[in-house]
mmCIF file of the C-alpha atoms, coordinates in Angstrom:
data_MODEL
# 
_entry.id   MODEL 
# 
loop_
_atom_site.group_PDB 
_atom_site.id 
_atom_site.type_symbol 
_atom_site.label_atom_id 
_atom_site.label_alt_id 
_atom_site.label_comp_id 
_atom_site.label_asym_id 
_atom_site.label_entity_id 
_atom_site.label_seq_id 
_atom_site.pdbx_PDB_ins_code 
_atom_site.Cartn_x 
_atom_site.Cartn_y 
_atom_site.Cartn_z 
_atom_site.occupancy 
_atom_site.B_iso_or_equiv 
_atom_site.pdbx_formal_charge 
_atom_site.auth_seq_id 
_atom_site.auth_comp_id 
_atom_site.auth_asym_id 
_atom_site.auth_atom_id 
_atom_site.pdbx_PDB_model_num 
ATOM 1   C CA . UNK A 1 1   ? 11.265 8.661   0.390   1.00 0.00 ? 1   UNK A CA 1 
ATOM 2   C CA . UNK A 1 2   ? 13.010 11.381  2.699   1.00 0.00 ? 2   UNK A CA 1 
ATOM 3   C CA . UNK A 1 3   ? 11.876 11.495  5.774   1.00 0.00 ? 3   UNK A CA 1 
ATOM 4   C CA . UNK A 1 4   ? 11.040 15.023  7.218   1.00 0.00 ? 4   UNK A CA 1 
ATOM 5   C CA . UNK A 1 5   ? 9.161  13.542  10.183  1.00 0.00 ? 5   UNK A CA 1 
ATOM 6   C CA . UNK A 1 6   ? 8.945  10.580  12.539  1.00 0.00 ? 6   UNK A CA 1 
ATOM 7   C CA . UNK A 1 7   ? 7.386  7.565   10.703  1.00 0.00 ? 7   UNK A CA 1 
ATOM 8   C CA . UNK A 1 8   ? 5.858  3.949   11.743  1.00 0.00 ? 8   UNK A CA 1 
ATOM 9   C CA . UNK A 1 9   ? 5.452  0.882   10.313  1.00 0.00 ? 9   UNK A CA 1 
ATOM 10  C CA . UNK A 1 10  ? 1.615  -0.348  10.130  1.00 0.00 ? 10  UNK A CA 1 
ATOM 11  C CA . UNK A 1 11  ? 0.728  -3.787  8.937   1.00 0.00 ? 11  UNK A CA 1 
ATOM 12  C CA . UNK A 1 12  ? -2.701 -3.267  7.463   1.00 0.00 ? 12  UNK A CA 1 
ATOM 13  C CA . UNK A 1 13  ? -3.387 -6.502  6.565   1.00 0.00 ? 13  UNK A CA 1 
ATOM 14  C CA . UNK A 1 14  ? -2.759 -7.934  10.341  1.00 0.00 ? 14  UNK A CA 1 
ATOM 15  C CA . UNK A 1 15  ? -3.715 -4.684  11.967  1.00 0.00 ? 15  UNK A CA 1 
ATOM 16  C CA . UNK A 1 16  ? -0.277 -4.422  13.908  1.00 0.00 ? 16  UNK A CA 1 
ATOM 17  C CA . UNK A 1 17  ? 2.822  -2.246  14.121  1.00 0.00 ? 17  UNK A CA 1 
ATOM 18  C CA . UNK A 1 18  ? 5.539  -3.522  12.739  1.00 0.00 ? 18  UNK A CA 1 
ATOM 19  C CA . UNK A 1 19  ? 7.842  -1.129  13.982  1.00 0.00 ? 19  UNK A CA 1 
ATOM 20  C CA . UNK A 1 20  ? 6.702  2.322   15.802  1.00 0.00 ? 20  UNK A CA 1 
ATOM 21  C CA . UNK A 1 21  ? 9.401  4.679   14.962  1.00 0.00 ? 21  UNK A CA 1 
ATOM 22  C CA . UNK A 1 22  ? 11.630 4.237   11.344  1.00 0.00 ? 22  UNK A CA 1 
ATOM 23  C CA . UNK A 1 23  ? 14.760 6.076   11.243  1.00 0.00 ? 23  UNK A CA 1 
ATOM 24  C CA . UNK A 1 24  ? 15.729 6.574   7.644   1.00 0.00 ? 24  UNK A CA 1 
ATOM 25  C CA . UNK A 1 25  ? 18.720 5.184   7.034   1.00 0.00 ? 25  UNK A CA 1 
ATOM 26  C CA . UNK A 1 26  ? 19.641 8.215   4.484   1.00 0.00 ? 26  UNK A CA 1 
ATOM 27  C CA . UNK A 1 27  ? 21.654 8.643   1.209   1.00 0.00 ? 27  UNK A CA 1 
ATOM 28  C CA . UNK A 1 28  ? 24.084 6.259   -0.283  1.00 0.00 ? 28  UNK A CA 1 
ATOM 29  C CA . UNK A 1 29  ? 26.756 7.154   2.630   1.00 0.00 ? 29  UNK A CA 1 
ATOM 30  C CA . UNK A 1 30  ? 24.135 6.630   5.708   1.00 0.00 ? 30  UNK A CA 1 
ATOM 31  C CA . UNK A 1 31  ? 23.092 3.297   3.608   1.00 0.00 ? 31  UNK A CA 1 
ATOM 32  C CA . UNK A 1 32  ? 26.475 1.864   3.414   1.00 0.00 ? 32  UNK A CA 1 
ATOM 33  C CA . UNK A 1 33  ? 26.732 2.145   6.993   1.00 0.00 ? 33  UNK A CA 1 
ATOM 34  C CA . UNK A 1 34  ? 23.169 1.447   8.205   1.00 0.00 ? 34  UNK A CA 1 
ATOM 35  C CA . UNK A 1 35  ? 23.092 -0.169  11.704  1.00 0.00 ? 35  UNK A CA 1 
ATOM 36  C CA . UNK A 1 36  ? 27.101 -0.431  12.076  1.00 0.00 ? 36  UNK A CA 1 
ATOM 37  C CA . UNK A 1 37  ? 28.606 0.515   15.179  1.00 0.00 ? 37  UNK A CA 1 
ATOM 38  C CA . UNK A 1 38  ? 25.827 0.150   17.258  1.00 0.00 ? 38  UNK A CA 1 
ATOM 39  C CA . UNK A 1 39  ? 24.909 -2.326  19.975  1.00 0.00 ? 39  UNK A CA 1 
ATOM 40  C CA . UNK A 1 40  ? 21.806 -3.096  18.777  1.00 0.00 ? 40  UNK A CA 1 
ATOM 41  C CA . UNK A 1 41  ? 18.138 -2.290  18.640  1.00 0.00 ? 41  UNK A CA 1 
ATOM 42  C CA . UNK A 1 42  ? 15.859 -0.339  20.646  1.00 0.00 ? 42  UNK A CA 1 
ATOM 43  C CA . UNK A 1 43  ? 12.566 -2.496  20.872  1.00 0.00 ? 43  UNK A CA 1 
ATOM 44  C CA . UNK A 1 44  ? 10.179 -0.589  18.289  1.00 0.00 ? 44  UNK A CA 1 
ATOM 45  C CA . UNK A 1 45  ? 12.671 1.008   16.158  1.00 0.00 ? 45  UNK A CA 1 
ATOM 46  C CA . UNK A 1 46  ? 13.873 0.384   12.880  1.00 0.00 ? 46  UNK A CA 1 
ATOM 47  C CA . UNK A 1 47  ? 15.910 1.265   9.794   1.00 0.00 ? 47  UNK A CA 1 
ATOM 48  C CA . UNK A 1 48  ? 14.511 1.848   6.545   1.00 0.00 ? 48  UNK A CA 1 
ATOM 49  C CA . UNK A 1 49  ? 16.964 1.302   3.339   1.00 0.00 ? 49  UNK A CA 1 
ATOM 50  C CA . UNK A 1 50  ? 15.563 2.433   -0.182  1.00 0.00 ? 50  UNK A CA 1 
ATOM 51  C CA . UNK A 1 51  ? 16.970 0.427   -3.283  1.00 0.00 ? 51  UNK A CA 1 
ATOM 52  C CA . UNK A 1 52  ? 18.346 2.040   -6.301  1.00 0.00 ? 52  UNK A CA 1 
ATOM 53  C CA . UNK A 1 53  ? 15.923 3.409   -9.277  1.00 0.00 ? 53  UNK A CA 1 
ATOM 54  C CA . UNK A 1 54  ? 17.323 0.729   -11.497 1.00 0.00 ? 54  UNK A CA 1 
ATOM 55  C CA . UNK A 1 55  ? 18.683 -1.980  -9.797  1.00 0.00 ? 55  UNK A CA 1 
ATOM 56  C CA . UNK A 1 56  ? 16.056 -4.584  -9.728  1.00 0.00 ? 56  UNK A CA 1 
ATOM 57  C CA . UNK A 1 57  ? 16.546 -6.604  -6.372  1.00 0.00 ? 57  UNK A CA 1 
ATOM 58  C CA . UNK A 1 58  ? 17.793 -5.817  -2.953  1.00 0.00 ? 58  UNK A CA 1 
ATOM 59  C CA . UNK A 1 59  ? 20.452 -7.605  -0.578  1.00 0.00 ? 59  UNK A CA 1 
ATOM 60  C CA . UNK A 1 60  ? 21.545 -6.635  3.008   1.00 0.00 ? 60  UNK A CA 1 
ATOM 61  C CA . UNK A 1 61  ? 24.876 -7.794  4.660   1.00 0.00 ? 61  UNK A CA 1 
ATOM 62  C CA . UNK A 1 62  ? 25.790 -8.197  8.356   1.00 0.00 ? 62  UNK A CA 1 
ATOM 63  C CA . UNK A 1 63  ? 29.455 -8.140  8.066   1.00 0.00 ? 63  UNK A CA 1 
ATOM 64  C CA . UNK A 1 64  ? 30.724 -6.310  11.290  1.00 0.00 ? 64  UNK A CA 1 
ATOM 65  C CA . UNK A 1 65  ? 27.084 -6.054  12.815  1.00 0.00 ? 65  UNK A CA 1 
ATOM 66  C CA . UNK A 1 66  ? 27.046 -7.336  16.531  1.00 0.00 ? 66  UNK A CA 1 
ATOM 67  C CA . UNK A 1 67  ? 23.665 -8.251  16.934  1.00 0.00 ? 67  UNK A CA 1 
ATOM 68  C CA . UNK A 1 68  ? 21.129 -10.840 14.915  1.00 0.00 ? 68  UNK A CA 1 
ATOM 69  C CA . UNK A 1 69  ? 17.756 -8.585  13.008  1.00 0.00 ? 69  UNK A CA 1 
ATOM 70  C CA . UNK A 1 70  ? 14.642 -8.995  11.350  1.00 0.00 ? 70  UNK A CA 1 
ATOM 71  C CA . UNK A 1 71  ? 14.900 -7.771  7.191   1.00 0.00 ? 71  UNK A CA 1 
ATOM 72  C CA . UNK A 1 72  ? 11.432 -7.226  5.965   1.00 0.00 ? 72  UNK A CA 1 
ATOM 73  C CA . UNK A 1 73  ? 11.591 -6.456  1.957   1.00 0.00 ? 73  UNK A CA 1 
ATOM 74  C CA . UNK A 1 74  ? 8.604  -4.775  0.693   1.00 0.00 ? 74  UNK A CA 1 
ATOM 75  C CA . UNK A 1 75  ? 8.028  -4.386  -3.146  1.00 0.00 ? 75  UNK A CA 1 
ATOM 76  C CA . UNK A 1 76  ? 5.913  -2.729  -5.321  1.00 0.00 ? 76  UNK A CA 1 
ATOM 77  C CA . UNK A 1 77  ? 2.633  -0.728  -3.311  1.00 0.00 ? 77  UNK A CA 1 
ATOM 78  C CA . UNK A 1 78  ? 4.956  -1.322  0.243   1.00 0.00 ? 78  UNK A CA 1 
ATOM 79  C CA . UNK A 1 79  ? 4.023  -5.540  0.190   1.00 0.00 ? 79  UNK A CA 1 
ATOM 80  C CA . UNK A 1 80  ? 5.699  -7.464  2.436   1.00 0.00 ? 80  UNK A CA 1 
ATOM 81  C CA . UNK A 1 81  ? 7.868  -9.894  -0.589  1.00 0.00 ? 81  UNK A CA 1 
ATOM 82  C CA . UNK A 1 82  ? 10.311 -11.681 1.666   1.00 0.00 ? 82  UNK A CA 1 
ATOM 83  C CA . UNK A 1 83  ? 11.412 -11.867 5.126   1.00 0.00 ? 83  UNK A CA 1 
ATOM 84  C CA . UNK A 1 84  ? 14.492 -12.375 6.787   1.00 0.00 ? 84  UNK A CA 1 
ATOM 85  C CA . UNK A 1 85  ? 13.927 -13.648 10.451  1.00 0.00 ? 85  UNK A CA 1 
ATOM 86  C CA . UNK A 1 86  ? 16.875 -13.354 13.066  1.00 0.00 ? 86  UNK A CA 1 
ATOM 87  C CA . UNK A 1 87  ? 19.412 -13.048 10.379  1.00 0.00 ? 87  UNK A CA 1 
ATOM 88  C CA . UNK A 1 88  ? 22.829 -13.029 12.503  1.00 0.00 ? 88  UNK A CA 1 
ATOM 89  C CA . UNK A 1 89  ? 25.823 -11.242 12.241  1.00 0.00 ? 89  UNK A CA 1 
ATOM 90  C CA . UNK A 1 90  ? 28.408 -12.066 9.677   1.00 0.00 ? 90  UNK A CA 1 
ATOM 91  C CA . UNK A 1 91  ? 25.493 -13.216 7.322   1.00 0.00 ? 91  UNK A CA 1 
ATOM 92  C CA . UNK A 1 92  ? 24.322 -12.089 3.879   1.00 0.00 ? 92  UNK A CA 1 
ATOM 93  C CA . UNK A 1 93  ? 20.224 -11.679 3.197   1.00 0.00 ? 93  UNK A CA 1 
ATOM 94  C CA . UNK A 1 94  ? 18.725 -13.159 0.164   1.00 0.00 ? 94  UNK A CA 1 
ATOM 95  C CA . UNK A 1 95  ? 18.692 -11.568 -2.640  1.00 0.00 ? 95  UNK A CA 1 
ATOM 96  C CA . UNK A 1 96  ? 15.224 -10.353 -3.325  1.00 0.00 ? 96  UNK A CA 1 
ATOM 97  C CA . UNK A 1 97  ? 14.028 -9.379  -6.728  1.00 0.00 ? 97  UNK A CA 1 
ATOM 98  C CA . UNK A 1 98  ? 11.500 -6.606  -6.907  1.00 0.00 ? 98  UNK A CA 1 
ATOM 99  C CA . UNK A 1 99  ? 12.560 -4.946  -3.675  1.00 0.00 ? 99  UNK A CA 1 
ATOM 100 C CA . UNK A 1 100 ? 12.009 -1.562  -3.389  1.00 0.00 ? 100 UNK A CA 1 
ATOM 101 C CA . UNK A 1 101 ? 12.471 -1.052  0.568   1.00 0.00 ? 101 UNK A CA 1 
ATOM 102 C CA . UNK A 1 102 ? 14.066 -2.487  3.014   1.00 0.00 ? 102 UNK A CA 1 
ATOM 103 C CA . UNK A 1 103 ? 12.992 -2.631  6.680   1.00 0.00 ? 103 UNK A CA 1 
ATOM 104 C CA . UNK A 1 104 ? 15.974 -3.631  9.416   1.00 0.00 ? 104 UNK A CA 1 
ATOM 105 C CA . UNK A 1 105 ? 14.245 -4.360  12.843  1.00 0.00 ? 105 UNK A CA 1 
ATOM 106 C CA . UNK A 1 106 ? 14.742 -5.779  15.788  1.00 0.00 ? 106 UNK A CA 1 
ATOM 107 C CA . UNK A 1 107 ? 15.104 -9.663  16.298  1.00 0.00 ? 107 UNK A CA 1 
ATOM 108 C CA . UNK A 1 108 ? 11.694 -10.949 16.365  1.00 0.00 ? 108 UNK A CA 1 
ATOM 109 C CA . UNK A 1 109 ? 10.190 -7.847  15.138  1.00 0.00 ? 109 UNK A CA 1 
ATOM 110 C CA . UNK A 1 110 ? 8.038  -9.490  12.319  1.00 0.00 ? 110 UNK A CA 1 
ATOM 111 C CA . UNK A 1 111 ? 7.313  -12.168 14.585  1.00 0.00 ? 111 UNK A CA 1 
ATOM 112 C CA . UNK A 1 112 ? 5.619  -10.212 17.435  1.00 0.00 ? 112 UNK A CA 1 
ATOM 113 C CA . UNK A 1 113 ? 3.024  -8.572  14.568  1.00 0.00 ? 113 UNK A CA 1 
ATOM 114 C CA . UNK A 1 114 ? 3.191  -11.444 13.055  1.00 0.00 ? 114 UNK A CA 1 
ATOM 115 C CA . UNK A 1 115 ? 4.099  -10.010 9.384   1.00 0.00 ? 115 UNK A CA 1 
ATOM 116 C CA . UNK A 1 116 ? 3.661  -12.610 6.881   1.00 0.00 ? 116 UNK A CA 1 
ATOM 117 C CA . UNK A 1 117 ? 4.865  -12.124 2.993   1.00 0.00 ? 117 UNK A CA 1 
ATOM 118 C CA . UNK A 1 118 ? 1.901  -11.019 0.951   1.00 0.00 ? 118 UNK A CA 1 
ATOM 119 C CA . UNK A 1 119 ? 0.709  -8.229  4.164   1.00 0.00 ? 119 UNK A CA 1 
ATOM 120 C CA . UNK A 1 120 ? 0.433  -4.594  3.461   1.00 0.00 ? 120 UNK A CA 1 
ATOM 121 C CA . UNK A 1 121 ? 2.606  -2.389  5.225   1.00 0.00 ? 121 UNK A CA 1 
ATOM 122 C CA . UNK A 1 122 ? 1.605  1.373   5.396   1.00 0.00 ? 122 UNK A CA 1 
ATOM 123 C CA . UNK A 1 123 ? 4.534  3.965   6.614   1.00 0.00 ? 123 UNK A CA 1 
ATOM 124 C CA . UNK A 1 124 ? 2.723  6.653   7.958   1.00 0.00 ? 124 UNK A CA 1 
ATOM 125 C CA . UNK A 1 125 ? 3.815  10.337  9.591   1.00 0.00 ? 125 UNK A CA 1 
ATOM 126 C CA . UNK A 1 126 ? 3.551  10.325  14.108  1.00 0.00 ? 126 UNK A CA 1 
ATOM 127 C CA . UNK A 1 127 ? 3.312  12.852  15.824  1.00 0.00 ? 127 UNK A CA 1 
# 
């Protein structure tokens, strides 16, 4: 999914944003280097990864990150499948098998809309 305009995060299923504005995280270059460099987090914002065609799970590191994040995987149909809460710097993910997608979010993020595994997320165009 490329994104040609700004995008959210809805959780259907708990009728709450998850995160209000995605920024895609881009090809295999941008994904390498994701949220590196950065201080952190803007409340509300988020990166979205996309796995491979054929690889068949997903795992996110945090080597060199500076800040702790929320990893929400979402398979098949966008469903939340596994959640990574305040996963700190210096820290691999689990490895999640039928990942497709990959949301990085703020500390807490899936907390405050209280995303659970099994919720639908829907990534919809904002103005």
């Amino acid at each position: 999914m490329r994104q040609s305009r700004p995008m959210r995060a809805f959780n259907q299923t708990r009728g709450t944003v998850l995160c209000a504005r995605i920024e895609d995280a881009g090809g295999l270059a941008g994904q390498g280097r994701g949220l590196l460099g950065r201080d952190g987090l803007e409340p509300g914002t988020g990166m979205l990864f996309e796995n491979g065609r054929f690889t068949p799970f997903m795992w996110m590191h945090m080597f060199f990150m500076r800040f702790a994040i929320d990893i929400v995987f979402l398979g098949r149909g966008d469903r939340v499948v596994k959640i990574n809460r305040r996963l700190r710097p210096w820290r691999v993910s689990s490895v999640v098998f039928g990942a497709r997608r990959a949301l990085e979010l703020p500390a807490g993020a899936s907390d405050e809309s209280s995303t659970q595994v099994g919720d639908q997320i829907v990534l919809e165009a904002i103005e």
